[in-house]
PDB file of N, CA, C and O in Angstrom:
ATOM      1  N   UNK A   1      10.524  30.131 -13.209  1.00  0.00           N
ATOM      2  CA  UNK A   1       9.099  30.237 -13.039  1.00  0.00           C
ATOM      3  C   UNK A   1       8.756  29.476 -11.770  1.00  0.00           C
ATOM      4  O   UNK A   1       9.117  28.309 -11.616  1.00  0.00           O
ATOM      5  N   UNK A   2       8.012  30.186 -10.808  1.00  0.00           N
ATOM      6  CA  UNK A   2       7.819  29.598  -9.907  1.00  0.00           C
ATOM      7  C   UNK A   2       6.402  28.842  -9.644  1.00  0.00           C
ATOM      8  O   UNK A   2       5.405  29.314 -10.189  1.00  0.00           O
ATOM      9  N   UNK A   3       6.320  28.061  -9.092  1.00  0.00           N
ATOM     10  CA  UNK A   3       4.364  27.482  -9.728  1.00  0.00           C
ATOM     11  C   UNK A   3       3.987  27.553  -8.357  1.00  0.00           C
ATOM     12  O   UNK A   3       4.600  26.887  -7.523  1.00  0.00           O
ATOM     13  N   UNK A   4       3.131  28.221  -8.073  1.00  0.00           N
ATOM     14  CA  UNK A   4       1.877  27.692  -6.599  1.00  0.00           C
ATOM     15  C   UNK A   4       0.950  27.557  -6.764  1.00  0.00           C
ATOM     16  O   UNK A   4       0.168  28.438  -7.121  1.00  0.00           O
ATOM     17  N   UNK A   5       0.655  26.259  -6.542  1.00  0.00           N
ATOM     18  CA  UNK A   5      -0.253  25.535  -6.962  1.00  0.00           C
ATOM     19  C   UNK A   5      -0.322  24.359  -8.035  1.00  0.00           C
ATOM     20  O   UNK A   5       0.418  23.392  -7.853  1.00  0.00           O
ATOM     21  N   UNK A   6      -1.316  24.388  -9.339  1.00  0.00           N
ATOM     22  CA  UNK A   6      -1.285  23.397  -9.725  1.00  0.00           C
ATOM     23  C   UNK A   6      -1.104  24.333 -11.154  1.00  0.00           C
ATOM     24  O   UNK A   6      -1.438  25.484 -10.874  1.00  0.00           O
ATOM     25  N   UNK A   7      -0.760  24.244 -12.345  1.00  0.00           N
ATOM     26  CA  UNK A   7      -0.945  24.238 -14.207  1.00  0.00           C
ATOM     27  C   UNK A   7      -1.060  23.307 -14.573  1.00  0.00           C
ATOM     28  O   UNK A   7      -0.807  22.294 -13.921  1.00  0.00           O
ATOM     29  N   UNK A   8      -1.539  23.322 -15.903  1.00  0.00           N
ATOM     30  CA  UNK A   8      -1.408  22.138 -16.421  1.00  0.00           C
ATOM     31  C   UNK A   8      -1.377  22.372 -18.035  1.00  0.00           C
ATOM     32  O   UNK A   8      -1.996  23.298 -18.557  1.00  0.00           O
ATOM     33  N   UNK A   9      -0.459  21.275 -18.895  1.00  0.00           N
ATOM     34  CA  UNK A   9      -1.007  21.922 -20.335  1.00  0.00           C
ATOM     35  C   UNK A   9       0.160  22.380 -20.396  1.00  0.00           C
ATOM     36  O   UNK A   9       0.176  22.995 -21.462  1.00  0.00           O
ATOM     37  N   UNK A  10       1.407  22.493 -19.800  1.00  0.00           N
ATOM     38  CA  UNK A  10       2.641  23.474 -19.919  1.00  0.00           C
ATOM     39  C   UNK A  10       3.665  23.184 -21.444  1.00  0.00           C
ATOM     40  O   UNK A  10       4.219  22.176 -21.882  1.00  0.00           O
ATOM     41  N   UNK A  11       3.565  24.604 -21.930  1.00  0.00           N
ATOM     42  CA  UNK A  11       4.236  24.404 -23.613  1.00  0.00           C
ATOM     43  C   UNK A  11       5.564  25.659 -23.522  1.00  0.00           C
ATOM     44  O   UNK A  11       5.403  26.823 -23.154  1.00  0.00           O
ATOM     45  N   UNK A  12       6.638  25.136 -23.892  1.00  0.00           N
ATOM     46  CA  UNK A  12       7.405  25.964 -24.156  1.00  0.00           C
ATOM     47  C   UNK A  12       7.384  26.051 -25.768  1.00  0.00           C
ATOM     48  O   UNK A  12       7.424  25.043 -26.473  1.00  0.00           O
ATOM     49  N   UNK A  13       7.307  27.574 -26.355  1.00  0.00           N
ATOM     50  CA  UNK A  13       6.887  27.366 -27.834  1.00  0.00           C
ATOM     51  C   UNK A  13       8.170  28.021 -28.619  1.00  0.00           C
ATOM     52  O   UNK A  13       8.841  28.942 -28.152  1.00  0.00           O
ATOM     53  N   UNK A  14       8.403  27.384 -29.910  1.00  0.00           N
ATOM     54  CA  UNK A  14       9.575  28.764 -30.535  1.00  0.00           C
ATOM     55  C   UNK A  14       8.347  29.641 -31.570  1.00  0.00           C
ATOM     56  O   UNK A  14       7.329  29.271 -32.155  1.00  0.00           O
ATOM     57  N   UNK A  15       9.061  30.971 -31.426  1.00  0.00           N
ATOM     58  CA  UNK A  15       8.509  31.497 -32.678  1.00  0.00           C
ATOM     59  C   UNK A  15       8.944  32.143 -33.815  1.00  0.00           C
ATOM     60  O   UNK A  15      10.087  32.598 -33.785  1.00  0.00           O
ATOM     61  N   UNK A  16       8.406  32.257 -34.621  1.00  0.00           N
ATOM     62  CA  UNK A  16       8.949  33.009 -35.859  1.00  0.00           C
ATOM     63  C   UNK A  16       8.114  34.200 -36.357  1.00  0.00           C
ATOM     64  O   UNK A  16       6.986  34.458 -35.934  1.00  0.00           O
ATOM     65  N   UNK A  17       8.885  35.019 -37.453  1.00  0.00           N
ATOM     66  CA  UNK A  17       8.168  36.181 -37.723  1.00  0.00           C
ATOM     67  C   UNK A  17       8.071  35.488 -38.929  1.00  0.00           C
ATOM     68  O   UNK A  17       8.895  34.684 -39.365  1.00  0.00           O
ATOM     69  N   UNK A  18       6.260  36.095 -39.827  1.00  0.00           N
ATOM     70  CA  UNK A  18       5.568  35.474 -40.580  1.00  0.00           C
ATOM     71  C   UNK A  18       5.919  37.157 -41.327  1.00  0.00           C
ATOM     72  O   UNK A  18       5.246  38.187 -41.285  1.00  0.00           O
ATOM     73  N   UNK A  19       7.361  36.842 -42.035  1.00  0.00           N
ATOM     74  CA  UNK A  19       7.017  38.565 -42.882  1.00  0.00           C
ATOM     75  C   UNK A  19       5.955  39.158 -43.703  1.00  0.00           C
ATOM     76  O   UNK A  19       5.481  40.294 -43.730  1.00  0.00           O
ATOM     77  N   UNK A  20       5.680  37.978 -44.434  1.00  0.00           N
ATOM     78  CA  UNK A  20       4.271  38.317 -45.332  1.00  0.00           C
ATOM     79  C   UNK A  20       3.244  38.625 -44.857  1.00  0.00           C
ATOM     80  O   UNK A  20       2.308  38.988 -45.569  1.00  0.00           O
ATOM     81  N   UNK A  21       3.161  38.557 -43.536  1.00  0.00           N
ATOM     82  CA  UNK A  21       2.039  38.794 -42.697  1.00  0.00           C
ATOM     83  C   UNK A  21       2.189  40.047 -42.041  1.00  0.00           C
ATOM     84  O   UNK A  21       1.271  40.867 -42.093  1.00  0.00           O
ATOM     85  N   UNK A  22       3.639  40.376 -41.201  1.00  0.00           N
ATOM     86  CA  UNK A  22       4.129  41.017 -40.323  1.00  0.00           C
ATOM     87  C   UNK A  22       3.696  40.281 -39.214  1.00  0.00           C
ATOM     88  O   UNK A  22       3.217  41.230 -38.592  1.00  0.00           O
ATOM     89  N   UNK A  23       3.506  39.351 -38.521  1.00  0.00           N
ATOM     90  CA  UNK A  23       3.085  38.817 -37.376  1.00  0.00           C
ATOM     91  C   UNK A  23       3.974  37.713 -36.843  1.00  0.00           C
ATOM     92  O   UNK A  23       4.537  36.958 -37.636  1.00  0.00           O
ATOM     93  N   UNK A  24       4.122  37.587 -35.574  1.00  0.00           N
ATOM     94  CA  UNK A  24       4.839  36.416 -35.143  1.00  0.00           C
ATOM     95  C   UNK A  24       4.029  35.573 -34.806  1.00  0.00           C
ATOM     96  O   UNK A  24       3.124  35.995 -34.086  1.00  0.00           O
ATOM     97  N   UNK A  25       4.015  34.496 -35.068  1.00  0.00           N
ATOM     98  CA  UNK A  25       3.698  32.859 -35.199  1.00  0.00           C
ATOM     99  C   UNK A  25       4.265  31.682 -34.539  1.00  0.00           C
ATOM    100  O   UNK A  25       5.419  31.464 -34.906  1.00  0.00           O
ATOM    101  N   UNK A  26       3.893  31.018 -33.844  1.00  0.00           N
ATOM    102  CA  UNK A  26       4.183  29.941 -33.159  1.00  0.00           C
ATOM    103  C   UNK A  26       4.471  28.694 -34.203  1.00  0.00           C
ATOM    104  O   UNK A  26       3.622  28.162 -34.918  1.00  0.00           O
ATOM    105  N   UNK A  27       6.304  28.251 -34.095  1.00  0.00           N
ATOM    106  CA  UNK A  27       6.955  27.230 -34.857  1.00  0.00           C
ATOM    107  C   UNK A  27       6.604  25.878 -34.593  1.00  0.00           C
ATOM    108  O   UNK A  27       6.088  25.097 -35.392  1.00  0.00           O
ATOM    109  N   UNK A  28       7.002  25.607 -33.122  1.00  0.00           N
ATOM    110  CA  UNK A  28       7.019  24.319 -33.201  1.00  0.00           C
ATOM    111  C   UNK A  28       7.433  24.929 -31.620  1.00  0.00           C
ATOM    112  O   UNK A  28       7.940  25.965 -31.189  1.00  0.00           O
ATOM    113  N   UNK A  29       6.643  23.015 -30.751  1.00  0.00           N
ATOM    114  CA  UNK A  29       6.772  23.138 -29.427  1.00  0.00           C
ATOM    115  C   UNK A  29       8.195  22.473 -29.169  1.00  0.00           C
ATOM    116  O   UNK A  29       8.734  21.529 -29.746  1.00  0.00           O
ATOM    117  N   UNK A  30       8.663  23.337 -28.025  1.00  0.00           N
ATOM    118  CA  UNK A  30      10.180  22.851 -27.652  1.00  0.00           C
ATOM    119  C   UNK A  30       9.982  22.014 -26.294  1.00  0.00           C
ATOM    120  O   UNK A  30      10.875  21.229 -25.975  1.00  0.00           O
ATOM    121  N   UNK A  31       9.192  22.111 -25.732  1.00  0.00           N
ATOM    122  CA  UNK A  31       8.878  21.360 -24.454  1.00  0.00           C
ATOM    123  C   UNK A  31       7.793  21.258 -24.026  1.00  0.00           C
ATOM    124  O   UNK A  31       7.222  22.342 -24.151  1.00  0.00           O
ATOM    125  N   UNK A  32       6.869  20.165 -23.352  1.00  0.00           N
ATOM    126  CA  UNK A  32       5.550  19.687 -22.858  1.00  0.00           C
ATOM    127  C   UNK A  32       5.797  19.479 -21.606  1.00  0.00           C
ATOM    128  O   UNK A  32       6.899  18.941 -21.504  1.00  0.00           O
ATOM    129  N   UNK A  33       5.355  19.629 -20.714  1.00  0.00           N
ATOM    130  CA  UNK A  33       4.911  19.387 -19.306  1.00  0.00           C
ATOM    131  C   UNK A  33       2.969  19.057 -18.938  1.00  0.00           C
ATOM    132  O   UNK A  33       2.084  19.889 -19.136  1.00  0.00           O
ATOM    133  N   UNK A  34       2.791  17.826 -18.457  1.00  0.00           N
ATOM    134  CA  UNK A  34       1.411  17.847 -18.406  1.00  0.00           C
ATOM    135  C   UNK A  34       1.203  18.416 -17.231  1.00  0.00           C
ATOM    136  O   UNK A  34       0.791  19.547 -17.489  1.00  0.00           O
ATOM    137  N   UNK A  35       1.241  18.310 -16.398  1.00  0.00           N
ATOM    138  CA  UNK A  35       1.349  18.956 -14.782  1.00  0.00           C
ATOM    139  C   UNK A  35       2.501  19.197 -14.236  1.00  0.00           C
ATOM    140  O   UNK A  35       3.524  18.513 -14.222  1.00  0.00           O
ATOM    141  N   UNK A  36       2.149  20.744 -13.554  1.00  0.00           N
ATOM    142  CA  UNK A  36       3.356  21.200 -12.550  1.00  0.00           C
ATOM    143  C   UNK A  36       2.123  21.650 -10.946  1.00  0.00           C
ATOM    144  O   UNK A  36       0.952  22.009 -10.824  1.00  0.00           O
ATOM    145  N   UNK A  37       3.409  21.313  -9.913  1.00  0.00           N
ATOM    146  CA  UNK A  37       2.429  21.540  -8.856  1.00  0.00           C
ATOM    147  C   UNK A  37       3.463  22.151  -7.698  1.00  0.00           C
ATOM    148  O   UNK A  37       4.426  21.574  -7.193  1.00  0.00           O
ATOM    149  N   UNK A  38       3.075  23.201  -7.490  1.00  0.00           N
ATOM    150  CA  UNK A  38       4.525  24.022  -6.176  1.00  0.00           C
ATOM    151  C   UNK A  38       5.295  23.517  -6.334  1.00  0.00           C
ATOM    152  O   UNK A  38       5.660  22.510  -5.729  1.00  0.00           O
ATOM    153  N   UNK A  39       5.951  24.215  -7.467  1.00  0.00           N
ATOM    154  CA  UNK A  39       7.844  23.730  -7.997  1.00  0.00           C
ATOM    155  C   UNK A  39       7.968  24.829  -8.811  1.00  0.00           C
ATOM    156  O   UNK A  39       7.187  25.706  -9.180  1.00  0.00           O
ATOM    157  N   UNK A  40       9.266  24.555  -9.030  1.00  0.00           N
ATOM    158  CA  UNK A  40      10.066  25.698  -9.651  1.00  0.00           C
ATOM    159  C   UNK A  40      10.462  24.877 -10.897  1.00  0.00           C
ATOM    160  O   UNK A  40      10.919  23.734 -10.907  1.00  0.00           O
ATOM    161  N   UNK A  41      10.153  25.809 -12.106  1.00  0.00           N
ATOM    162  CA  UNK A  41      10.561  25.095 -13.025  1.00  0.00           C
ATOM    163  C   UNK A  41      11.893  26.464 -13.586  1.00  0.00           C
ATOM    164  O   UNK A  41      11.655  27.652 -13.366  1.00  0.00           O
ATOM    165  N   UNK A  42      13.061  26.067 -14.210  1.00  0.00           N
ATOM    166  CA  UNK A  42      14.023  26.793 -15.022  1.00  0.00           C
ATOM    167  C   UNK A  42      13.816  26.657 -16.271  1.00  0.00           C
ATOM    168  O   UNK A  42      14.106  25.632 -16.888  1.00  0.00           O
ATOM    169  N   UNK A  43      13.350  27.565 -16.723  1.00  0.00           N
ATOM    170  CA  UNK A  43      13.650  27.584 -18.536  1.00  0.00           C
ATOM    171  C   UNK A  43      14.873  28.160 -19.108  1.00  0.00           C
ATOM    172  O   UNK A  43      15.312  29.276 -18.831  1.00  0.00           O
ATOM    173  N   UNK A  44      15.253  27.543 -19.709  1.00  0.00           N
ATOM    174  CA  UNK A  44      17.110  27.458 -20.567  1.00  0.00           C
ATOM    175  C   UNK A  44      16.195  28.404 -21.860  1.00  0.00           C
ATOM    176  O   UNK A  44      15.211  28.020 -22.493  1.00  0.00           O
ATOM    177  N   UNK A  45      16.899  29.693 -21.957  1.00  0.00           N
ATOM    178  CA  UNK A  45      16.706  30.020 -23.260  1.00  0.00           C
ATOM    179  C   UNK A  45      17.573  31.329 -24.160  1.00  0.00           C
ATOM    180  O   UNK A  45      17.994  32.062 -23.265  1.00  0.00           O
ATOM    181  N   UNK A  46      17.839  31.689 -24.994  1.00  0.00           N
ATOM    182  CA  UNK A  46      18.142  32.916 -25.811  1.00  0.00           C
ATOM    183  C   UNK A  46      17.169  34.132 -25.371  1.00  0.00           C
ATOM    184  O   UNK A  46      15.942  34.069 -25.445  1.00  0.00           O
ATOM    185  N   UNK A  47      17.679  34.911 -25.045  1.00  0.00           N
ATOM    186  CA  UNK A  47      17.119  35.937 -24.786  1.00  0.00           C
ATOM    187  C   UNK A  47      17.319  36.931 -25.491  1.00  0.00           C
ATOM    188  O   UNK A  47      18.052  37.812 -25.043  1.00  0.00           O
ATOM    189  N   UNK A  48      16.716  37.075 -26.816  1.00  0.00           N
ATOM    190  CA  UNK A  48      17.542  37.885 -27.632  1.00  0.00           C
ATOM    191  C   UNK A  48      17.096  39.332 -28.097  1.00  0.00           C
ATOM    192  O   UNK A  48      15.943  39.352 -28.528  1.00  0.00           O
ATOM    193  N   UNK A  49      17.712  40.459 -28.102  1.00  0.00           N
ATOM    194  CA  UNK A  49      16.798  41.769 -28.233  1.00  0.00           C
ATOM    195  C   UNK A  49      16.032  41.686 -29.897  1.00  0.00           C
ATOM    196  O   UNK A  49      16.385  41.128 -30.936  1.00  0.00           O
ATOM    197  N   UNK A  50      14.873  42.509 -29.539  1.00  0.00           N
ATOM    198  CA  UNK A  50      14.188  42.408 -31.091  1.00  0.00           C
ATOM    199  C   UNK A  50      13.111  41.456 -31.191  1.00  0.00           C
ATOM    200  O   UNK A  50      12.569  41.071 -30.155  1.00  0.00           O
ATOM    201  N   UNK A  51      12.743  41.039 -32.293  1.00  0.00           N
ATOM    202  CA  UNK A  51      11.838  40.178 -32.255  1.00  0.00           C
ATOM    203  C   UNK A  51      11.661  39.023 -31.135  1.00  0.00           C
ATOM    204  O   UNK A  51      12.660  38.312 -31.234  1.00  0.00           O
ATOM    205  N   UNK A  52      10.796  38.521 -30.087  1.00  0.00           N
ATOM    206  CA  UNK A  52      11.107  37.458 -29.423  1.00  0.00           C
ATOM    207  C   UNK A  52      11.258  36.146 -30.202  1.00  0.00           C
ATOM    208  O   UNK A  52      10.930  36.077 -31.387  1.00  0.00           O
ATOM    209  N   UNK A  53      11.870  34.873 -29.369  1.00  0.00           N
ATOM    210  CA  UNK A  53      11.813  33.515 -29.864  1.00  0.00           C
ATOM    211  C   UNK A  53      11.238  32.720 -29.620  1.00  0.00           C
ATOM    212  O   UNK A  53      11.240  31.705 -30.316  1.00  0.00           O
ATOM    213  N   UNK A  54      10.346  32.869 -28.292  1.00  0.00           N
ATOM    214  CA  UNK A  54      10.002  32.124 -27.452  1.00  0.00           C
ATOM    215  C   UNK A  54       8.627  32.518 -26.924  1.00  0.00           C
ATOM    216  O   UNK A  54       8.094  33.568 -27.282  1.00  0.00           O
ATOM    217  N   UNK A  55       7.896  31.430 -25.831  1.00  0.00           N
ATOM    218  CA  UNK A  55       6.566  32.115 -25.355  1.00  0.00           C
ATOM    219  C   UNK A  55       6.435  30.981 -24.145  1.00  0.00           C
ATOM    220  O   UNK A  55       7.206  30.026 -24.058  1.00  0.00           O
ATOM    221  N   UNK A  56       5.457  31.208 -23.323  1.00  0.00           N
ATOM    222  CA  UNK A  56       5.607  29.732 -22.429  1.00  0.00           C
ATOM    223  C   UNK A  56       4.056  29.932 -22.371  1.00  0.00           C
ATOM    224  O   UNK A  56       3.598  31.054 -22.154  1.00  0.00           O
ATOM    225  N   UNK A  57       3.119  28.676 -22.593  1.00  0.00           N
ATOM    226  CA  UNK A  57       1.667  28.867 -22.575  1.00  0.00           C
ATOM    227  C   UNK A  57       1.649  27.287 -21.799  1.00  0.00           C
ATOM    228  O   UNK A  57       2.398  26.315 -21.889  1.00  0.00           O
ATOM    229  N   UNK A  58       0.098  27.636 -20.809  1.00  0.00           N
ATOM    230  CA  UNK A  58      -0.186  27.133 -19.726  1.00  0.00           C
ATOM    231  C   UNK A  58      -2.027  27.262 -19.492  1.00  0.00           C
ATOM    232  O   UNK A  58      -2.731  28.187 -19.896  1.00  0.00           O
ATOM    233  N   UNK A  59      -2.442  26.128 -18.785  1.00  0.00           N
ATOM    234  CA  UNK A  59      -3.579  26.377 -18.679  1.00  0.00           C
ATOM    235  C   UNK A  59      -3.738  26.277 -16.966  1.00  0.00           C
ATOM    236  O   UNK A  59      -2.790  25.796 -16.347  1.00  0.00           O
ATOM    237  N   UNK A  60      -5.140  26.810 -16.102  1.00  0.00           N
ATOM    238  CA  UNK A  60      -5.183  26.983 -14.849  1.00  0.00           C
ATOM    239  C   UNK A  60      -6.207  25.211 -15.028  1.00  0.00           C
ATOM    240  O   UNK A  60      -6.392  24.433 -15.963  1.00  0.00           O
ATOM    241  N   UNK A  61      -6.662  25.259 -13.462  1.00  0.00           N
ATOM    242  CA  UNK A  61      -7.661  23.860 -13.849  1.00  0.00           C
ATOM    243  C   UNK A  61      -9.325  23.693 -14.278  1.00  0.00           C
ATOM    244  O   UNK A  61     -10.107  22.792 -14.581  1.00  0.00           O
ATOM    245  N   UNK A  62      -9.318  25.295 -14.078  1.00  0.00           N
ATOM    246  CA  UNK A  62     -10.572  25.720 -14.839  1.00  0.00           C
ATOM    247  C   UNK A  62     -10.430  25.744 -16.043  1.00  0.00           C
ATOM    248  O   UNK A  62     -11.452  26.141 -16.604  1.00  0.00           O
ATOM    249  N   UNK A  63      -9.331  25.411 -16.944  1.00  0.00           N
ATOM    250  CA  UNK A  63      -8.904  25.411 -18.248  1.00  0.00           C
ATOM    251  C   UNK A  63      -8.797  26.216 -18.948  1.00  0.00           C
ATOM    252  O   UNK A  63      -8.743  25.960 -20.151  1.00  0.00           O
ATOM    253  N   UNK A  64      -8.692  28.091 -18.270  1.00  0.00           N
ATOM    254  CA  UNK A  64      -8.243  28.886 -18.834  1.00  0.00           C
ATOM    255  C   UNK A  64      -6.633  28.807 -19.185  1.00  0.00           C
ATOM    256  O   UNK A  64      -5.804  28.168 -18.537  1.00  0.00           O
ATOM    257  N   UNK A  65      -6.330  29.768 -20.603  1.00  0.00           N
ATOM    258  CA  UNK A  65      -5.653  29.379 -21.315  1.00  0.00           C
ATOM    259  C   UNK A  65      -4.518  30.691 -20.983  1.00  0.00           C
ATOM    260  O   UNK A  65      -4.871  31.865 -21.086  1.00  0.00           O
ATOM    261  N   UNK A  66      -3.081  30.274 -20.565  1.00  0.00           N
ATOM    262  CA  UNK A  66      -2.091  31.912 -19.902  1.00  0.00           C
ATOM    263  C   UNK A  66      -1.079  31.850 -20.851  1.00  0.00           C
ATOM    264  O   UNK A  66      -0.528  30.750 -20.876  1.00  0.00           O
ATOM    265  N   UNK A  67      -0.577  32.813 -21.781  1.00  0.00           N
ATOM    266  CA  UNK A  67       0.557  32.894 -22.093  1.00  0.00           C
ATOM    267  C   UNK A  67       1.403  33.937 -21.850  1.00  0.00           C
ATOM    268  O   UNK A  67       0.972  35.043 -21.523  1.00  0.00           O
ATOM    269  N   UNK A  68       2.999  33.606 -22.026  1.00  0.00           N
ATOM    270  CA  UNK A  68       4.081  34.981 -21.459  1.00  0.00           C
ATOM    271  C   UNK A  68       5.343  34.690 -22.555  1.00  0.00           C
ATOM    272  O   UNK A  68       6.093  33.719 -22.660  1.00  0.00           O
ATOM    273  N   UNK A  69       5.234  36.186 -23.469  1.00  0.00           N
ATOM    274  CA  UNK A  69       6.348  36.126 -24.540  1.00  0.00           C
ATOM    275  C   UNK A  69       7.393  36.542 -23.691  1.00  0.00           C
ATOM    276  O   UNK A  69       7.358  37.575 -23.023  1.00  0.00           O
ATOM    277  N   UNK A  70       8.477  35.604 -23.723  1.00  0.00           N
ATOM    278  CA  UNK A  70      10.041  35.640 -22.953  1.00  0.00           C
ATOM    279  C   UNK A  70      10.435  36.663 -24.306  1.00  0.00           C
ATOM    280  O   UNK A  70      10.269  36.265 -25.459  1.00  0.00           O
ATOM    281  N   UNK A  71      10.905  37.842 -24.028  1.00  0.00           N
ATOM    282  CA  UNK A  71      11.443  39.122 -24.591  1.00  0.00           C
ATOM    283  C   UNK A  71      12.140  40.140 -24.225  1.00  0.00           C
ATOM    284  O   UNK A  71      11.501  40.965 -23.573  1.00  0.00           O
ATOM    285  N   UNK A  72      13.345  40.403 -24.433  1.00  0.00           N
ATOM    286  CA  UNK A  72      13.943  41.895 -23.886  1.00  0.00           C
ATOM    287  C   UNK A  72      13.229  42.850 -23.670  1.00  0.00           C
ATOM    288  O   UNK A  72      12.671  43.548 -24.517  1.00  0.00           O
ATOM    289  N   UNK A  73      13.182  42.980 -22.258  1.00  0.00           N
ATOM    290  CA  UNK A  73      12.070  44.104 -21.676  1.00  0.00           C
ATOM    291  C   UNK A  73      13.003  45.814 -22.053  1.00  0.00           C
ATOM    292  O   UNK A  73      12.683  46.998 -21.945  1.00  0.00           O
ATOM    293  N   UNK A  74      13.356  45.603 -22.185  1.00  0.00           N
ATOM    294  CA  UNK A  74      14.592  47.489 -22.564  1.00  0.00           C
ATOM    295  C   UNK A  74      14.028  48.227 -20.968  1.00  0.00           C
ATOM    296  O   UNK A  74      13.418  49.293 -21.055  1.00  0.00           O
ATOM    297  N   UNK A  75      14.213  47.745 -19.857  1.00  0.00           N
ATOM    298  CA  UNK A  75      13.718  48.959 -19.090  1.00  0.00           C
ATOM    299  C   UNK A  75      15.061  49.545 -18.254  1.00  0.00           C
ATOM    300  O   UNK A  75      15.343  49.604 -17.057  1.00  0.00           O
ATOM    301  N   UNK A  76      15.665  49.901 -19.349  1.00  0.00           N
ATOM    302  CA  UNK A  76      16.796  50.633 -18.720  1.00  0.00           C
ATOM    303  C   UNK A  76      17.834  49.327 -17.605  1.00  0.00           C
ATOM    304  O   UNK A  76      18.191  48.230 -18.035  1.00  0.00           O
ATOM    305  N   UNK A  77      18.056  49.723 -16.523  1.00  0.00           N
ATOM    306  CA  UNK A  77      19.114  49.415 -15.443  1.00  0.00           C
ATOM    307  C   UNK A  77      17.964  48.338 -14.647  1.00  0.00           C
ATOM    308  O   UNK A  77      18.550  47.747 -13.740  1.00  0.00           O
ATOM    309  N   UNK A  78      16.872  48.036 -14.721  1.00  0.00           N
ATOM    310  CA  UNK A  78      16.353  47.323 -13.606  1.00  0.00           C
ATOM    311  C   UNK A  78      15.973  46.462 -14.353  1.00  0.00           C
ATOM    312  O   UNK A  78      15.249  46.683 -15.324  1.00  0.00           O
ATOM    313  N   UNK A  79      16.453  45.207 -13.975  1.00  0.00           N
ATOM    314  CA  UNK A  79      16.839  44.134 -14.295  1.00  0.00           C
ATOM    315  C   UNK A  79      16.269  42.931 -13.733  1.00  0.00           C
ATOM    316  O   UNK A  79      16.291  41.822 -14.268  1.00  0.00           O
ATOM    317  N   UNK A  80      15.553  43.345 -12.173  1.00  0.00           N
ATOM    318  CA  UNK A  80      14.722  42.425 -11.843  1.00  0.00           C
ATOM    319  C   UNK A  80      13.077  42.265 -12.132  1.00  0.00           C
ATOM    320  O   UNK A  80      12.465  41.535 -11.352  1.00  0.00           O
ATOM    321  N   UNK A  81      12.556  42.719 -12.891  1.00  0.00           N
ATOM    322  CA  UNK A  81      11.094  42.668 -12.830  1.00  0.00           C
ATOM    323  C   UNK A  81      10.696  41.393 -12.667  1.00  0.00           C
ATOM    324  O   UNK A  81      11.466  40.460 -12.897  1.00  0.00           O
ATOM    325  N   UNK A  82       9.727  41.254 -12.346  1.00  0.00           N
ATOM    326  CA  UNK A  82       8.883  40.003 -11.885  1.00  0.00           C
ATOM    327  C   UNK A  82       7.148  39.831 -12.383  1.00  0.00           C
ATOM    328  O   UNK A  82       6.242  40.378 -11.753  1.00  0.00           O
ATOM    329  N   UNK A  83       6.970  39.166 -13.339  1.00  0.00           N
ATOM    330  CA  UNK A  83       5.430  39.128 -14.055  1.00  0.00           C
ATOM    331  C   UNK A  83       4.573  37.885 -12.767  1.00  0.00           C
ATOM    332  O   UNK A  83       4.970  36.802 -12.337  1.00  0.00           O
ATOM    333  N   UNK A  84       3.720  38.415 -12.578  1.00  0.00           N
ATOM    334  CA  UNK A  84       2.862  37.502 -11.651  1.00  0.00           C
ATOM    335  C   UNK A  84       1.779  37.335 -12.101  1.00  0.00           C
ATOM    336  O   UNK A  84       1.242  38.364 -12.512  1.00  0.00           O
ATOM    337  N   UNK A  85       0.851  35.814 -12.255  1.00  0.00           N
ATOM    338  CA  UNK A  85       0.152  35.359 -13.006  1.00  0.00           C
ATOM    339  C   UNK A  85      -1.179  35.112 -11.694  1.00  0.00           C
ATOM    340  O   UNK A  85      -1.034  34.052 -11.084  1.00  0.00           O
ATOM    341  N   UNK A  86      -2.156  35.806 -11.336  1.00  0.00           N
ATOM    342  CA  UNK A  86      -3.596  35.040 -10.737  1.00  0.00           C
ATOM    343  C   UNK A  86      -4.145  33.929 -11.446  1.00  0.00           C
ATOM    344  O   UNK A  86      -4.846  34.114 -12.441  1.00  0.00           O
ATOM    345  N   UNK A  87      -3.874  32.770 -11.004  1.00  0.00           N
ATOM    346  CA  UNK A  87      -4.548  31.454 -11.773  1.00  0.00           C
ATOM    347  C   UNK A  87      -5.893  31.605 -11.351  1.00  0.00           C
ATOM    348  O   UNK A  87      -5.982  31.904 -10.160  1.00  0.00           O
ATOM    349  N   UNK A  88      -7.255  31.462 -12.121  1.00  0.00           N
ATOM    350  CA  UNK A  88      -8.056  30.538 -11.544  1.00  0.00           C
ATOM    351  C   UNK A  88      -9.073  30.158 -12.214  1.00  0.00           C
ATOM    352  O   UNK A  88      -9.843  29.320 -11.745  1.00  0.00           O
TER     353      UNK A  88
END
């Protein structure tokens, strides 16, 4: 993840599927960051097909609230996609 600029609020989350519900649900936080500012952060994780495990949620400094479920995208052979986030 690359940051330009400033986040703040940074949560790496696990999740689980709530069967009784059918819904996935946020377990428990695996990592806190209070501020990131033009840096690169690496997230270590399972990438596993099917249900996701994971999510990374973030706020801008207007205190809107961003999240991105880390999930097997299935798009065939292309392998690089790139999600880009407008903070503001």
């Amino acid at each position: 993840m690359i940051v330009t600029g400033e986040i703040f609020d940074f949560e790496q989350i696990e999740l689980i599927l709530n069967e009784s519900k059918n819904v996935i649900e946020e377990k428990e936080t695996i990592k806190t960051i209070k501020k990131l500012e033009n840096q690169t952060l690496v997230i270590k994780t399972a990438q596993l097909e099917g249900i996701p495990a994971e999510k990374i949620k973030w706020k801008s400094r207007t205190g809107k609230t961003y999240e991105y479920v880390i999930q097997e995208n299935s798009l065939g052979d292309t392998d690089n996609s790139i999600t880009q986030f407008k903070i503001n």
